[in-house]
Phi, psi and omega in degrees: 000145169285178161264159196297147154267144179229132169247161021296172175259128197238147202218128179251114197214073190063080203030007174271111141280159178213161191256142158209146204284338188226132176290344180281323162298307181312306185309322223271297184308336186260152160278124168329279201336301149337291155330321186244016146247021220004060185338297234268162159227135184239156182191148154295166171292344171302338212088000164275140184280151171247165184228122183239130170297138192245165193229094205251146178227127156292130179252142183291140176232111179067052150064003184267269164260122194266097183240144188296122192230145188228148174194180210235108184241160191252115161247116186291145161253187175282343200261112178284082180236081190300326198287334181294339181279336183281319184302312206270004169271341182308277184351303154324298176274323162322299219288301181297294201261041194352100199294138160272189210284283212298353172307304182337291181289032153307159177269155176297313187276355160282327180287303167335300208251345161315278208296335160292319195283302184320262179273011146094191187241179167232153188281000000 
């Protein structure tokens, strides 16, 4: 069984982050292409890394003509790494919103929702 995702979701994307309230909103935002050059690193607020999948279906168009449609699932793992996640949100909010000294001592679930209140999440 997996472990749970807890969100938000945070997807590090060559340093940018960005936030999102749903692992269904992040699937909607990341690209296959993206994906199979592995751009992204995703976590959860724990700090558990996700791993995102790409899914590919065919679909019927007028019941008929089948054309290959690709999308993006988040699948949880076992592998925690809250301190990486925390360096590189530090890293972030220094470069964009220039983050004080004391963001540093934060707990990972304080940081995490700092960097929501700074820049806001995406849909």
């Amino acid at each position: 069984m997996e472990p749970a995702i807890r969100p938000p979701i945070i997807v590090d994307e060559s340093g940018d982050i960005s936030i999102f309230d749903s692992a269904r909103s992040a699937e909607r935002y990341l690209e296959p292409i993206d994906v199979r050059n592995e751009v992204y690193e995703v976590y959860d607020a724990t700090g558990r890394r996700l791993k995102p999948e790409i899914r590919a279906e065919t679909r019927l168009f007028f019941g008929r003509f089948g054309f290959k449609t690709e999308s993006v699932v988040l699948v949880s793992s076992e592998l925690v790494e809250a301190d990486r996640l925390q360096q590189r949100l530090l890293r972030f909010l220094e470069k964009v919103k220039k983050g004080d000294a004391s963001l540093a001592a934060l707990p990972l679930e304080t940081l995490v929702e700092e960097l929501r209140h700074r820049v806001g999440t995406t849909s």
